[in-house]
C-alpha positions, -999 to 999 in steps of 0.1 A, spaced: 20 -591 -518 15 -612 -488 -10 -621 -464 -11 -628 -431 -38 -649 -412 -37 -654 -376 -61 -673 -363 -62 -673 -321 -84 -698 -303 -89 -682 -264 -105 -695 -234 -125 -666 -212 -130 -686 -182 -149 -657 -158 -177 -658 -188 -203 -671 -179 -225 -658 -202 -230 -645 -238 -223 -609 -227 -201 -612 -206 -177 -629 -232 -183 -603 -259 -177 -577 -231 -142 -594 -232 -141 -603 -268 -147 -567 -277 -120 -549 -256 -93 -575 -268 -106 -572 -307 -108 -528 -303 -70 -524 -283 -55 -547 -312 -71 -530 -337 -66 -497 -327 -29 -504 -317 -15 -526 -349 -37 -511 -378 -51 -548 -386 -85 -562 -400 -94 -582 -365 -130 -606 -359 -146 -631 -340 -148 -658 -366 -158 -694 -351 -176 -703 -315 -198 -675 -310 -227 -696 -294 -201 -707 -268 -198 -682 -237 -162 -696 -222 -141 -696 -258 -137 -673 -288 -120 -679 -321 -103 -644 -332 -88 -639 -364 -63 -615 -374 -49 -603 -413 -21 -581 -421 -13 -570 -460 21 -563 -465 47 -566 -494 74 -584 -474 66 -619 -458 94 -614 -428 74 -579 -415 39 -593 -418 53 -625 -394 69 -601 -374 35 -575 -370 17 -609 -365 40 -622 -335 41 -585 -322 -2 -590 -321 -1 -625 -299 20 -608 -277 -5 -580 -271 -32 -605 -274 -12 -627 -243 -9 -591 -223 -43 -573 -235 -60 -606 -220 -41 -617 -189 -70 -626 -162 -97 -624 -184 -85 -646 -217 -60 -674 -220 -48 -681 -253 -53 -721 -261 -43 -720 -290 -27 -705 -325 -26 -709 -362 0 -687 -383 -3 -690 -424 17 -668 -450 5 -664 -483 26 -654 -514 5 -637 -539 
């Protein structure tokens, strides 16, 4: 078995307020969801309104197929987001169980 962790720092630069960034948060978290089958959150800077921490698993029993359903998600994540997120950063990590 392996498991896949993504972890996706993004700046939301038109936030300017609590709302307004889980407005944002929300709609690039459901269309990810809904469109990969993947366990997606917000998991660090929610008390900051202009960047979100998202993280993203995927269980699979091959290690090249999660990679590739994870690369596959940051490229949605770049087009899902255009004008209203910027990804600033990204942090892929395998694990072998």
């Amino acid at each position: 078995m392996v498991i896949g962790v993504l972890r996706v720092t993004v700046g939301i630069e038109g936030a300017f307020s609590l709302k307004e960034k889980r407005g944002v948060v929300r709609r690039l978290t459901d269309r990810v969801r809904n469109k990969f089958n993947v366990a997606v959150a917000e998991v660090d800077q929610h008390d900051t309104f202009n960047r979100a921490v998202i993280g993203v698993t995927c269980v699979a029993n091959e290690g090249p197929f999660v990679n590739s359903v994870l690369d596959k998600v940051l490229d949605a994540m770049e087009r899902i987001g255009a004008g209203e997120a910027e990804i600033l950063d990204t942090e892929l990590e395998l694990i072998h169980w």
